[in-house]
C-alpha distance (Angstrom), angle and dihedral (degrees) to the residues before:
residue distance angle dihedral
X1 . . .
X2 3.86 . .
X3 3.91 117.3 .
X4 3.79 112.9 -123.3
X5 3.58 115.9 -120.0
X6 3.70 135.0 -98.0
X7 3.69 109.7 -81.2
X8 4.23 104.9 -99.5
X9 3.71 86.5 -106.4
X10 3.84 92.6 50.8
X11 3.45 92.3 56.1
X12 3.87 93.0 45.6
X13 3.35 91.6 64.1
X14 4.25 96.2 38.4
X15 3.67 93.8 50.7
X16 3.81 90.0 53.0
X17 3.33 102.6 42.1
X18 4.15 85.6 54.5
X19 4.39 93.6 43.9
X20 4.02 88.2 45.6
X21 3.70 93.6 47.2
X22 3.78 85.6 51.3
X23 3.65 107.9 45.9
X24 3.93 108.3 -7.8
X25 3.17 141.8 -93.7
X26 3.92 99.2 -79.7
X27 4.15 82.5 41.5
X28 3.70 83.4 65.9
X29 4.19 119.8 76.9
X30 3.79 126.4 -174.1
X31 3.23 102.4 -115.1
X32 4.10 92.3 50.4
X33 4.29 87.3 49.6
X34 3.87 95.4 47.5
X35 4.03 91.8 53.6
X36 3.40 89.9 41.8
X37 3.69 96.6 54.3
X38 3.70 85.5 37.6
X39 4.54 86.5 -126.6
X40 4.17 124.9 138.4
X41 3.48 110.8 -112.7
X42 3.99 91.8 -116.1
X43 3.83 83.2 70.9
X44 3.74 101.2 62.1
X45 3.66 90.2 57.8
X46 3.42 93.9 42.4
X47 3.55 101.9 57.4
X48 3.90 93.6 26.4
X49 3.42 106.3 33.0
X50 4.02 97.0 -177.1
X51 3.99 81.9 60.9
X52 4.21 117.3 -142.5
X53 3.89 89.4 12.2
X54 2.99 114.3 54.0
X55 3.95 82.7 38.3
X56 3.86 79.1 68.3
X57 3.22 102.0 53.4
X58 3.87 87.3 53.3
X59 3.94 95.7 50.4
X60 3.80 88.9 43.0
X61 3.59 91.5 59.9
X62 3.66 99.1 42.8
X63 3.94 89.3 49.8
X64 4.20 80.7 51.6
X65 3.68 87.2 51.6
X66 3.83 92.1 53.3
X67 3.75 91.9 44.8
X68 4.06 91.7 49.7
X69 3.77 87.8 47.6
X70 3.55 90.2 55.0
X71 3.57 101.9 49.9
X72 4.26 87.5 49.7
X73 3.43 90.0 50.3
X74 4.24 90.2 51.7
X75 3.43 97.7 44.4
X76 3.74 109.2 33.7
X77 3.63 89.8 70.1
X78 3.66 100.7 39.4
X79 3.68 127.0 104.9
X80 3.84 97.0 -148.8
X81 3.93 136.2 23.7
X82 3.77 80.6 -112.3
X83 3.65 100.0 54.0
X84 3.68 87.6 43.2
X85 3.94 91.0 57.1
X86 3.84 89.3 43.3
X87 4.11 88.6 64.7
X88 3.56 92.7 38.5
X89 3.90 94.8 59.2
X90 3.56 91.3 41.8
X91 3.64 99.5 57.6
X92 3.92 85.4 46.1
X93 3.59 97.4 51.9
X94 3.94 74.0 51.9
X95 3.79 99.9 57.7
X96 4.02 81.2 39.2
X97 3.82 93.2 61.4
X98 4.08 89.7 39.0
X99 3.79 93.8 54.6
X100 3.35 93.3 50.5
X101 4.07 110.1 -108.9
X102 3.65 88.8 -81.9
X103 4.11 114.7 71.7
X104 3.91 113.6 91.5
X105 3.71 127.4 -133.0
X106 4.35 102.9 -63.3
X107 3.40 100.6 -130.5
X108 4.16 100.4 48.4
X109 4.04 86.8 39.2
X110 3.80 84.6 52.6
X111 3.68 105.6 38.7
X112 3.82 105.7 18.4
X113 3.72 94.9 47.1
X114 3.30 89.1 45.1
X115 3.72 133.9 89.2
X116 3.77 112.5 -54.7
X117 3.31 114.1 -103.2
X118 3.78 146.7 118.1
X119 3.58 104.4 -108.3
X120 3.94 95.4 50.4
X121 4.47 78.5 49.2
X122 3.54 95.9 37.7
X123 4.07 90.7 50.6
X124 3.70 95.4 45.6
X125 4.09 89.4 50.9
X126 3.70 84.4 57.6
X127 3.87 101.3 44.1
X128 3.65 88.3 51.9
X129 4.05 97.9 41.9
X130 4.04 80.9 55.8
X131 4.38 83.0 52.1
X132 4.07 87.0 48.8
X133 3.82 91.1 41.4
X134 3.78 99.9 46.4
X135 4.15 79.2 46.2
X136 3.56 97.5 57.2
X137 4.15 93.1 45.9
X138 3.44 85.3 74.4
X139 3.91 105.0 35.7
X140 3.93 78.7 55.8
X141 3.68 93.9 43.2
X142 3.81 87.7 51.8
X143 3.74 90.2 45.7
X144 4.18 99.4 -113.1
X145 3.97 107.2 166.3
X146 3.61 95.8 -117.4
X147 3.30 115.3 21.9
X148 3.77 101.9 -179.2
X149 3.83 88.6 52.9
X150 4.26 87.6 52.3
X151 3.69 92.8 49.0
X152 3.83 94.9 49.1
X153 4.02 92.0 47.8
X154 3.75 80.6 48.4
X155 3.41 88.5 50.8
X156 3.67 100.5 48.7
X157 4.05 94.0 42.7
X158 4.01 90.2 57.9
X159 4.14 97.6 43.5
X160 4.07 85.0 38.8
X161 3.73 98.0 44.3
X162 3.49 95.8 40.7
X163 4.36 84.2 55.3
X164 4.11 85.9 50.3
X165 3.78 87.4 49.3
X166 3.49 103.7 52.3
X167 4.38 81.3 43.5
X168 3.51 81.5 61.7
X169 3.33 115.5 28.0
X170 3.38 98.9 -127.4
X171 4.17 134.7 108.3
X172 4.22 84.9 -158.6
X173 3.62 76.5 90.9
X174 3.95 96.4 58.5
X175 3.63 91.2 42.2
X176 4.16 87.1 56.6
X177 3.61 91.4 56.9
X178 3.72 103.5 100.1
X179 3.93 88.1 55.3
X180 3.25 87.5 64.4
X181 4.03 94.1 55.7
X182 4.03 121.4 93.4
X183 4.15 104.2 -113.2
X184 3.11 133.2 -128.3
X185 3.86 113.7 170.9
């Protein structure tokens, strides 16, 4: 049995999530994206009809979606905020080694390193307040003191470790994260 590919949309918004995370958004042209995600041109436009921006947007959030997934899927299981973070960074330093050491966090490659302009920065505030929310569910879950102060450390460690990683070349310094985090259990 063959699977049936991604709807053309689907892959749209795939394939550009993957080229931005690897080189940027303004790294990225048209025609390079549409062969990529094997789509006609008509179809960009058609289902976003601002073209390569609001394509952005779209791959941004789906990237978001991964992330958020990601964190659930850590810390549902987990007995401790700790434990929780200990998963987390290891399936990073996973995606870290996968990628290739070079490709930059998919939502600033996208809409930082994109054009300027406050919906690309007023989009990426709230795909990473949802990271720092779904964070502090579970410090509060766990019972941490301040959980809005745990999930933005959180926070901070992953986009600033994953920076020191690609410096280095190295996911050790993903998987060192959780060190790095105050304890509480």
């Amino acid at each position: 049995m063959t699977q049936r590919p991604l709807p053309t949309k689907d892959r749209l918004i795939r394939t550009a999530a993957q080229l931005f995370q690897r080189r940027g958004y303004h790294g990225v042209g048209l025609s390079e994206l549409l062969t990529e995600a094997e789509a006609p041109k008509g179809s960009l436009y058609h289902h976003f009809p601002n073209g390569k921006s609001d394509l952005a947007l779209a791959s941004a959030t789906w990237a978001s979606d991964q992330m958020l997934r990601l964190i659930a899927a850590s810390f549902e299981p987990a007995e401790s905020f700790h434990a929780g973070m200990q998963v987390l960074c290891g399936k990073v330093a996973k995606l870290f080694d996968k990628s290739g050491q070079w490709d930059g966090c998919p939502i600033s490659s996208t809409l930082f390193e994109g054009p300027d302009n406050a919906a690309f920065r007023a989009h990426a505030r709230h795909l990473f307040e949802g990271w720092i929310t779904e964070g502090a569910h579970h410090a509060r879950r766990f019972g941490l003191g301040d959980p809005q102060k745990t999930a933005e450390t959180m926070f901070i460690l992953l986009q600033g470790g994953w920076m020191l990683a690609r410096a280095r070349q190295s996911s050790d310094v993903l998987r060192r994260l959780p060190e790095m985090l105050p304890r509480a259990d």
